[in-house]
Residue frames as a rotation matrix with the C-alpha (Angstrom) as fourth column:
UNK 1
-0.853 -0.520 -0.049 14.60
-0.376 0.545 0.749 1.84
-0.363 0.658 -0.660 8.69
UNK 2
0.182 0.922 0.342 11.21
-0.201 0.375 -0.905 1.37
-0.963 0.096 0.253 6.94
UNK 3
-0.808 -0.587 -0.043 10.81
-0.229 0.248 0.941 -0.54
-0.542 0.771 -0.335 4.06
UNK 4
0.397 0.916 -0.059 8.14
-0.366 0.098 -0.926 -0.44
-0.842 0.389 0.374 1.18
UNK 5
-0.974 0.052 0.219 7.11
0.191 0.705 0.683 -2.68
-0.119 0.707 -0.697 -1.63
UNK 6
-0.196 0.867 -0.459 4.52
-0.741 -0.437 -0.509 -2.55
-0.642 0.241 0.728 -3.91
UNK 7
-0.514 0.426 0.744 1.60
0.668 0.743 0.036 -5.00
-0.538 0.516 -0.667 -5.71
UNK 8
-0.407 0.561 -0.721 0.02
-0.822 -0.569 0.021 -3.26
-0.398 0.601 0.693 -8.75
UNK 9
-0.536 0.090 -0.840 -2.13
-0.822 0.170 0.543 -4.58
0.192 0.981 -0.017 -10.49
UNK 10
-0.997 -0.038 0.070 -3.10
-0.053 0.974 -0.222 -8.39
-0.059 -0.225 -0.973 -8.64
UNK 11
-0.682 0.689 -0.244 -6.54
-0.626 -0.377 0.683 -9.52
0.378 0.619 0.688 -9.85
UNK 12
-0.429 0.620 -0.658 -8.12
0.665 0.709 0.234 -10.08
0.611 -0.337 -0.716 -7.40
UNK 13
0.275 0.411 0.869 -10.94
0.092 -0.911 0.401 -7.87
0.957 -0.030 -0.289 -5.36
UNK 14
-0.522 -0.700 0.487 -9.51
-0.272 -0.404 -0.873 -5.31
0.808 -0.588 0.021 -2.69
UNK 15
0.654 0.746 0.127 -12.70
-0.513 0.315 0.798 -6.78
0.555 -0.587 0.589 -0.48
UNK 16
0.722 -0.344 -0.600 -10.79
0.105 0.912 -0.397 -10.48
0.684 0.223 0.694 -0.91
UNK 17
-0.090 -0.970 -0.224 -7.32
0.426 0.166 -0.889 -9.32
0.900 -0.175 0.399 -0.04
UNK 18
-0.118 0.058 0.991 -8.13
-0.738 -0.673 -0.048 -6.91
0.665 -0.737 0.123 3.13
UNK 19
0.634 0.656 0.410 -9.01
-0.565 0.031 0.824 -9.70
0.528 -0.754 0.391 4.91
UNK 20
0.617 -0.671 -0.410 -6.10
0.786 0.507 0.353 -11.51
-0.029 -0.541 0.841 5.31
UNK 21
-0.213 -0.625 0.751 -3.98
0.274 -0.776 -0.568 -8.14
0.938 0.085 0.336 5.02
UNK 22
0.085 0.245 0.966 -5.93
-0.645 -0.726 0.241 -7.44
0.760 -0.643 0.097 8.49
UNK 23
0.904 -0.096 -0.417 -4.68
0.204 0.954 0.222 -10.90
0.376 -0.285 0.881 9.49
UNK 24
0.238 -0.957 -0.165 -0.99
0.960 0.257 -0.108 -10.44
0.146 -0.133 0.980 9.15
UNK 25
0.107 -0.274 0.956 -0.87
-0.029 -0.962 -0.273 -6.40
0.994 0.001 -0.111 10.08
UNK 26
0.137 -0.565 0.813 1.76
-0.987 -0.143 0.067 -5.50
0.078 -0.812 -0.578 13.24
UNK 27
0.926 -0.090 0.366 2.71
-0.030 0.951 0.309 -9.45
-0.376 -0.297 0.878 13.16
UNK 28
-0.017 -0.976 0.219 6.40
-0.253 0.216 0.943 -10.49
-0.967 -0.039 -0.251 13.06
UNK 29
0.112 0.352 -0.929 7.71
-0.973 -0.150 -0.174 -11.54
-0.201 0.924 0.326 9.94
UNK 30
-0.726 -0.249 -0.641 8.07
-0.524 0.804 0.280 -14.74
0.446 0.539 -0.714 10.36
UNK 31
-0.528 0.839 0.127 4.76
0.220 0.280 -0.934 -15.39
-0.820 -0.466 -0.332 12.46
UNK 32
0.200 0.506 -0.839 2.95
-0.944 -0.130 -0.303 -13.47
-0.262 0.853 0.452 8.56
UNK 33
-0.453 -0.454 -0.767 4.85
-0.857 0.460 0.234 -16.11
0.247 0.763 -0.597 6.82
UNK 34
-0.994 0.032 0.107 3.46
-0.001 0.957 -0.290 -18.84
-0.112 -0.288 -0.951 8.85
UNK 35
-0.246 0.947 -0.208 -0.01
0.045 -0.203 -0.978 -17.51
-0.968 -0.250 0.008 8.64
UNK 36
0.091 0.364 -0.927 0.22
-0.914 -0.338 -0.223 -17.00
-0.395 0.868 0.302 4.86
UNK 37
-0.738 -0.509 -0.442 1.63
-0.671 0.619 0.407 -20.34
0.066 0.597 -0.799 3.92
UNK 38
-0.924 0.379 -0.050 -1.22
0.370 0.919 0.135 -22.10
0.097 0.106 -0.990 5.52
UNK 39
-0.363 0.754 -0.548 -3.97
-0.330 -0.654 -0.681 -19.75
-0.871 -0.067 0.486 4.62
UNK 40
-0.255 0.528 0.810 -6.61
0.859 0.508 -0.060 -21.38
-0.444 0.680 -0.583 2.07
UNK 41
0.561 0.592 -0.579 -7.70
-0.072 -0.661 -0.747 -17.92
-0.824 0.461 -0.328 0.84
UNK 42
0.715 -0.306 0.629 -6.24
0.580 -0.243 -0.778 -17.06
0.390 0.921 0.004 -2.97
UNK 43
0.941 0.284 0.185 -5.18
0.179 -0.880 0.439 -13.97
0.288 -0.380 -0.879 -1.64
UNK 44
0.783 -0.620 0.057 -2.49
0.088 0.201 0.976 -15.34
-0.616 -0.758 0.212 0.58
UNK 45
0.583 -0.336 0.740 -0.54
0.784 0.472 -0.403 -16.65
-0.213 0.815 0.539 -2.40
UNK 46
0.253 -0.324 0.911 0.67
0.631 -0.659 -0.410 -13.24
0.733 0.679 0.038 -3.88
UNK 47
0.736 -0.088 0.671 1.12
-0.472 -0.777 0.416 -11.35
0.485 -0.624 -0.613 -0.39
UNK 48
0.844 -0.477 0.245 3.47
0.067 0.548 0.834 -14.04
-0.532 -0.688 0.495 0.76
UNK 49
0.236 -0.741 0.628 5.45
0.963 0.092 -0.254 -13.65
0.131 0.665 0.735 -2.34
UNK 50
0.347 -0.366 0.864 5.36
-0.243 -0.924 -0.294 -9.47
0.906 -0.108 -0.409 -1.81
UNK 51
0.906 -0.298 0.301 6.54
-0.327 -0.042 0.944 -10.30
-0.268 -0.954 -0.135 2.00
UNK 52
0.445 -0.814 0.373 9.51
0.663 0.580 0.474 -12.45
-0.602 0.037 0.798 0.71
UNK 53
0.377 -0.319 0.870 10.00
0.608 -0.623 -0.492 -9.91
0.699 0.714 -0.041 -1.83
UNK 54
0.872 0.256 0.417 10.16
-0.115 -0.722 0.683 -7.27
0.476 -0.643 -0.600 1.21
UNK 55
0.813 -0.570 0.113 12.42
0.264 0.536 0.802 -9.39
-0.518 -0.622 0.586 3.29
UNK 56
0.384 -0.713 0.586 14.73
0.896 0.442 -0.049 -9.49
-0.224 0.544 0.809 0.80
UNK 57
0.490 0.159 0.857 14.76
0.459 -0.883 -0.100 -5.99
0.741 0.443 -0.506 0.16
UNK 58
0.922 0.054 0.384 15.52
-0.326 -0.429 0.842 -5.23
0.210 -0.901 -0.378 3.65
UNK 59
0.879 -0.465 0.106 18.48
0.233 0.614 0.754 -7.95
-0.416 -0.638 0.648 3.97
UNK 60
0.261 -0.745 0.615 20.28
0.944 0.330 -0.001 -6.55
-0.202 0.580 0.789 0.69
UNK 61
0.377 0.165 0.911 19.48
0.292 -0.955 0.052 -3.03
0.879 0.247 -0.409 0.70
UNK 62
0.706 -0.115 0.699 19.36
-0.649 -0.502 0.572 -1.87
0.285 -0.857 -0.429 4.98
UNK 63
-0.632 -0.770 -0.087 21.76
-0.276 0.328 -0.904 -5.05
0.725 -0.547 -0.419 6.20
UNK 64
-0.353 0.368 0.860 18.78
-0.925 -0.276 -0.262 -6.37
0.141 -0.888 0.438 8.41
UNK 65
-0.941 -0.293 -0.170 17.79
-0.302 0.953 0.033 -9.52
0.152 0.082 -0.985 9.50
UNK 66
-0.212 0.965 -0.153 14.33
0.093 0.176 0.980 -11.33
0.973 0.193 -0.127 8.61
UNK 67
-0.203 0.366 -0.908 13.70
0.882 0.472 -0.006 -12.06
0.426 -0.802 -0.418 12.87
UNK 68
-0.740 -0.094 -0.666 14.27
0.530 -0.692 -0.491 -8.40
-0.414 -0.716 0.562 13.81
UNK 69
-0.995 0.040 0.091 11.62
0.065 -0.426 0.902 -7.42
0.075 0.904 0.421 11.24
UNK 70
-0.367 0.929 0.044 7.38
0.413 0.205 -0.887 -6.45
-0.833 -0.308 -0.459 11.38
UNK 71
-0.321 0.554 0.768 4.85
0.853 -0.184 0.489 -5.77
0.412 0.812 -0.413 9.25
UNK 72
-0.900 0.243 -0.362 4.14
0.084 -0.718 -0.691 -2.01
-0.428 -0.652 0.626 10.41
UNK 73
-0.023 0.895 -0.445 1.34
-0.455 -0.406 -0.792 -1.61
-0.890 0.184 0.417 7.95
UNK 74
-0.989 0.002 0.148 -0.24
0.143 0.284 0.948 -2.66
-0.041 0.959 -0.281 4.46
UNK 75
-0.226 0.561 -0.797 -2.62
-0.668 -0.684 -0.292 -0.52
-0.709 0.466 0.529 2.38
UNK 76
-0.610 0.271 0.744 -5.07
0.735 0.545 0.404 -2.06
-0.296 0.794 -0.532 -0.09
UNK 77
-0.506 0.291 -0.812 -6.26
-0.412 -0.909 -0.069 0.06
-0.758 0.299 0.580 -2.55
UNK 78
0.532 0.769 0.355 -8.49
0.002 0.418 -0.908 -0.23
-0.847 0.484 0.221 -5.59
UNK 79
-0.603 -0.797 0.030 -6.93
0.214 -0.125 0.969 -0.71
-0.769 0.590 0.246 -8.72
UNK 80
-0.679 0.312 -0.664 -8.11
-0.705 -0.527 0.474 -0.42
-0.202 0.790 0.578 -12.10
UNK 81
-0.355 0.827 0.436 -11.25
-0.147 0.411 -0.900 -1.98
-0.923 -0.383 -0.025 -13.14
UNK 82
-0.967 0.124 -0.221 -11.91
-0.246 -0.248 0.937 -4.15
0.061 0.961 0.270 -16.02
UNK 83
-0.254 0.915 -0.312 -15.74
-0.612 -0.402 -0.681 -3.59
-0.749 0.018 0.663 -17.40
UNK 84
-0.992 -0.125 0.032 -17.66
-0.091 0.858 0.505 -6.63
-0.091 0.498 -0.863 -18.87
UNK 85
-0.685 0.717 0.130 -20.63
-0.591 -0.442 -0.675 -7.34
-0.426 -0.539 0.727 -20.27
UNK 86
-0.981 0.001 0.192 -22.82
0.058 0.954 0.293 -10.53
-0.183 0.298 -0.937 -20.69
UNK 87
-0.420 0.872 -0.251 -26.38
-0.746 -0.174 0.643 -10.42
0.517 0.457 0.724 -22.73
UNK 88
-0.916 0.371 0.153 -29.39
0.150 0.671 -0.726 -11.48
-0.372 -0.642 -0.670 -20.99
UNK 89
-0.664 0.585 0.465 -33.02
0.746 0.472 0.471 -11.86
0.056 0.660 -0.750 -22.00
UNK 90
0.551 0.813 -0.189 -35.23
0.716 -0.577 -0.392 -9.42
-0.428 0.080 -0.900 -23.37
UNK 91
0.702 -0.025 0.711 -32.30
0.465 -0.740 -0.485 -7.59
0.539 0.672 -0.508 -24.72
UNK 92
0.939 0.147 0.312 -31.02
-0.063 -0.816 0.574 -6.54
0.339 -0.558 -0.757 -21.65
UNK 93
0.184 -0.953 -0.242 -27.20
-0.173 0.211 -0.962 -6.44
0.968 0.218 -0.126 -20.97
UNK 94
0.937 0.023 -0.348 -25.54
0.286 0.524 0.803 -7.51
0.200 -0.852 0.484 -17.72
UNK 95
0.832 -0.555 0.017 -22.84
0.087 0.101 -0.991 -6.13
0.548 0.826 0.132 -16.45
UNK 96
0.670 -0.459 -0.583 -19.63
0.689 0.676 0.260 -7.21
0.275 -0.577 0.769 -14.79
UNK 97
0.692 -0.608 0.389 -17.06
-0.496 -0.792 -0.356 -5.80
0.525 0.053 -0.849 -13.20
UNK 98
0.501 -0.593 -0.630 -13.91
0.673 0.725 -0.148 -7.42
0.544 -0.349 0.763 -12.44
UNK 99
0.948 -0.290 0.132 -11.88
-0.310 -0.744 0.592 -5.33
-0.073 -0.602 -0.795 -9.79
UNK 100
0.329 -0.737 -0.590 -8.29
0.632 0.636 -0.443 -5.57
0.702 -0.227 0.675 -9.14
UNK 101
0.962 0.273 -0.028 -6.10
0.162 -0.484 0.860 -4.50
0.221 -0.831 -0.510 -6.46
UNK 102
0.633 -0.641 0.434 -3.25
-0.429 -0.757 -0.493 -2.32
0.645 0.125 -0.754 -5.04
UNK 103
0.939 0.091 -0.333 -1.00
0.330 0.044 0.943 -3.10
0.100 -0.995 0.011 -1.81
UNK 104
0.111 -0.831 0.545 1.49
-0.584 -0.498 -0.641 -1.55
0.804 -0.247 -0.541 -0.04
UNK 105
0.749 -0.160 -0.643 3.61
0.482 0.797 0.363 -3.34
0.455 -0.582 0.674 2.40
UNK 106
0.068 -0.755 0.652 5.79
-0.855 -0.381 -0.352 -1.21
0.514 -0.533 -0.671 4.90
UNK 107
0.313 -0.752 -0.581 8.55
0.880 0.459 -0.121 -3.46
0.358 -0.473 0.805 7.16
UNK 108
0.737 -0.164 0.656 9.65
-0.545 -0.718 0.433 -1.70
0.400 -0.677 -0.618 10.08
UNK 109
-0.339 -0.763 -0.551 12.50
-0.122 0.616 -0.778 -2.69
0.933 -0.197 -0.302 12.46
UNK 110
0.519 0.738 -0.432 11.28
0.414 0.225 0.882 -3.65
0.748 -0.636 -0.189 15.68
């Protein structure tokens, strides 16, 4: 009974998010939840909402309950990259690069 969900798109850099993603990988789901809710990173924010998203997925779709439930795994990938660029002196151009990122979230039964 494995369940996946997907973040496209979340703008913020796959660096950022890996680290709490390597926080809350093989943890219960309701031990993630407690770790995301009081996690100061950005990061947290949007992976707690794809976990609840998950949950839900699982209770309306497989008929499972949130306690019997783990994070088996979650993939950050790169996403698309937007390409900025900010004039500096002598001519020369600076230039930015904003990243964003992927994640997958598999839910396993335990």
């Amino acid at each position: 009974m494995v369940i996946k969900v997907f973040l496209r798109k979340l703008n913020i850099s796959p660096r950022k998010v890996r680290m709490i993603a390597k926080m809350i990988k093989k943890m219960s789901v309701v031990e993630a939840e407690k770790q995301l809710l009081f996690s100061p990173r950005r990061s947290a924010k949007p992976l707690l909402k794809l976990l609840k998203h998950a949950v839900d997925v699982a209770e309306k779709q497989q008929n499972l309950k949130k306690k019997e439930l783990y994070i088996k795994n979650i993939i950050v990938n790169e996403g698309p990259k937007l390409k900025r660029y900010l004039p500096m002196s002598r001519g020369h151009v600076g230039r930015i690069i904003k990243r964003s990122s992927h994640v997958e979230l598999v839910l396993d039964k335990k």
